[in-house]
N, C-alpha and C positions, 0 to 999 in steps of 0.2 A: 527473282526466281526462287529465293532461299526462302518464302512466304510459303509460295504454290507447291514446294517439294514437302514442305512442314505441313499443310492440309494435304496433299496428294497420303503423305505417312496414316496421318489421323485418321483419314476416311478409309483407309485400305485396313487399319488394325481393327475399325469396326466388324471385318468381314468374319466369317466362318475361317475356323481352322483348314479346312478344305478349299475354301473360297479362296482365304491368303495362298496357300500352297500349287496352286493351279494357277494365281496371278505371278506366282516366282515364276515357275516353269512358262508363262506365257514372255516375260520380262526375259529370259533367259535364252529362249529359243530365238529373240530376237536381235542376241549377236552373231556373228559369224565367227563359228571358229571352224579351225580350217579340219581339225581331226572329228568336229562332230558328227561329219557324216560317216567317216572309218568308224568310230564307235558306235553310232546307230544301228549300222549295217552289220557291225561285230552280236550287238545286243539282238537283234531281228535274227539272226544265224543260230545266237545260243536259244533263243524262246523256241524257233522250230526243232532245235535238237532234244531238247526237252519234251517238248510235246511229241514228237515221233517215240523218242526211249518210252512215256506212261502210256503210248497208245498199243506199244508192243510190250508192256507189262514190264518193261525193264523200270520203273521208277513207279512207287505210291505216289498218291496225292496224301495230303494232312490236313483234317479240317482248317479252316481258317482261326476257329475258337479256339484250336489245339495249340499253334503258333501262337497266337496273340497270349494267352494262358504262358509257356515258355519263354516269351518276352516279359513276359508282369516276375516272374520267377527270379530271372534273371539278373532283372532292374534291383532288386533288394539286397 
């Protein structure tokens, strides 16, 4: 098994940055934890609250370039 877990690594480092990170989150989703779904349901509550506050002008958006631009900032 310690062979097939060593190419299962190999093959999956091949992937895209994106690729790899969508195979975590598929790897991930497939435990049970028992508060995931309180936290899902907390995370789905705050995205609607957010989106109702920018549709009634209480909250900006920021471009995506602007953010990502503050993160590269940041990082230095």
């Amino acid at each position: 098994m310690a062979k097939q877990r060593k190419q299962i690594l190999a093959e999956a480092l091949k992937l895209t940055p994106l690729e790899r990170a969508e195979l975590v989150e598929n790897l991930l989703t497939s435990f049970e934890f028992r508060s995931r779904k309180k936290i899902d349901a907390l995370w789905a509550e705050e995205v609607a609250d957010r989106i109702d506050a920018f549709e009634r002008g209480e909250m900006a958006a920021i471009p995506a370039k602007d953010v990502f631009a503050e993160i590269e900032k940041n990082r230095r």
